[in-house]
N, C-alpha and C positions, 0 to 999 in steps of 0.2 A: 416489507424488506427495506423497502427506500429509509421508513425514518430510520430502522435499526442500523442502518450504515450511515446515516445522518449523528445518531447516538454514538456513532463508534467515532466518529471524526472530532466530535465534540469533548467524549474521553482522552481521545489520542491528544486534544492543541492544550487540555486541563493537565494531562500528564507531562507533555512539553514542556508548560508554562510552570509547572511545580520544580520540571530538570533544571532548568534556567536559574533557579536560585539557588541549585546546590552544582552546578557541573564549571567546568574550564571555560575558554574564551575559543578554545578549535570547537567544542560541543555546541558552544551558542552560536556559531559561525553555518554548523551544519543547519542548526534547525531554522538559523535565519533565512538562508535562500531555501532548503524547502520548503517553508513559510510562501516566499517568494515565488516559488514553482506551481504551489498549488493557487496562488494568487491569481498566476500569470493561467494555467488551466482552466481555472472561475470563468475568467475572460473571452475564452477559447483560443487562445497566444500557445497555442501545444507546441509550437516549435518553442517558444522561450522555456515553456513549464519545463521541457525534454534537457536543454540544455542544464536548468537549474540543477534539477533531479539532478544528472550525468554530475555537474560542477560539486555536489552534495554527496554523492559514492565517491568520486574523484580522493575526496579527503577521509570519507570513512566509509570504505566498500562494505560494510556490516551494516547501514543503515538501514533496516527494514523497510521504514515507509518510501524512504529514496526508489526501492527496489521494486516494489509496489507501484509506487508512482509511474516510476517510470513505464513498466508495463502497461499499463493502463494509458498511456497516453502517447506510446508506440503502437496502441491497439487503434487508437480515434485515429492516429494519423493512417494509420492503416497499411503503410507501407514494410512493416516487416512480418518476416515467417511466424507463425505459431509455435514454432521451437523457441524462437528467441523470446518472445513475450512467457515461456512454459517456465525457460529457462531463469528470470528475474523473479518470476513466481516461485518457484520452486527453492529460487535462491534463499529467497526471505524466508520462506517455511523452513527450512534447514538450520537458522538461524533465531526463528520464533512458529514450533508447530501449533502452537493455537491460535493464530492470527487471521482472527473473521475473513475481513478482507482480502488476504493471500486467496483462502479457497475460496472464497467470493467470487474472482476474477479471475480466478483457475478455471473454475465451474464454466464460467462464460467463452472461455476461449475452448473449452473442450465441445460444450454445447455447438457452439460456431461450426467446429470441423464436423461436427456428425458422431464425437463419439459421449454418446447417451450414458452408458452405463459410467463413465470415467466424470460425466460432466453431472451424473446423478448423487457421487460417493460425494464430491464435493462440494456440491449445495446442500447435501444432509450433513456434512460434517461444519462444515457451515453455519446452521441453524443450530445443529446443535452445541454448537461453540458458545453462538448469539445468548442462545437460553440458558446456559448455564453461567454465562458471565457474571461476576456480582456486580451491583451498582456501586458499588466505590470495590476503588482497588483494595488490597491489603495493604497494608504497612509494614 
């Protein structure tokens, strides 16, 4: 599972790096500090990563990985509810339902609380996202 979310990261900064040469100067703006957030999370800097992420929805609250991001690294710090990490996850899926990662980190936070069957639908959906993904995008 680790490389497969390795693979998806590596997708996600190819598909960044292809947005960059066709999008605006606010678009390169966002992906530059999440760039920067997930840099500063690399390091384990979670409070800077937190803020980027936040600095990154700030300007385009529809940014999935922002949204993700953030989740996930409200989860390390540890200090917020399960709603609110359900919540940023849920956000993103609402706005991209096939997003490995979304139910990835779904799965985990529902696993955490104890609820099995919730954190079981979303590791298998999941997977089966993973698996079906094709290795290049469409065009």
């Amino acid at each position: 599972m680790f490389l497969g979310l390795q693979m998806i990261m590596f997708t996600l900064c190819c598909s960044m790096m292809n947005m960059l040469l066709h999008t605006s100067k606010l678009a390169i703006l966002i992906i530059e500090v999440y760039f920067t957030g997930l840099l500063h999370q690399s390091k384990g800097l979670h409070k800077a990563a937190l803020t980027d992420f936040t600095n990154a929805l700030a300007v385009d609250p529809s940014h999935v990985p922002s949204l993700i991001s953030t989740a996930v690294v409200l989860r390390q710090l540890g200090n917020h509810s399960p709603a609110t990490l359900i919540s940023y996850l849920r956000g993103a899926l609402r706005l991209d339902r096939t997003n490995v990662a979304a139910w990835h980190n779904l799965g985990l936070i529902y696993k955490e609380e104890g609820s099995a069957m919730e954190a079981a639908e979303c590791f298998e959906t999941a997977w089966f996202l993973e698996e079906s993904e094709p290795i290049e995008p469409f065009r």
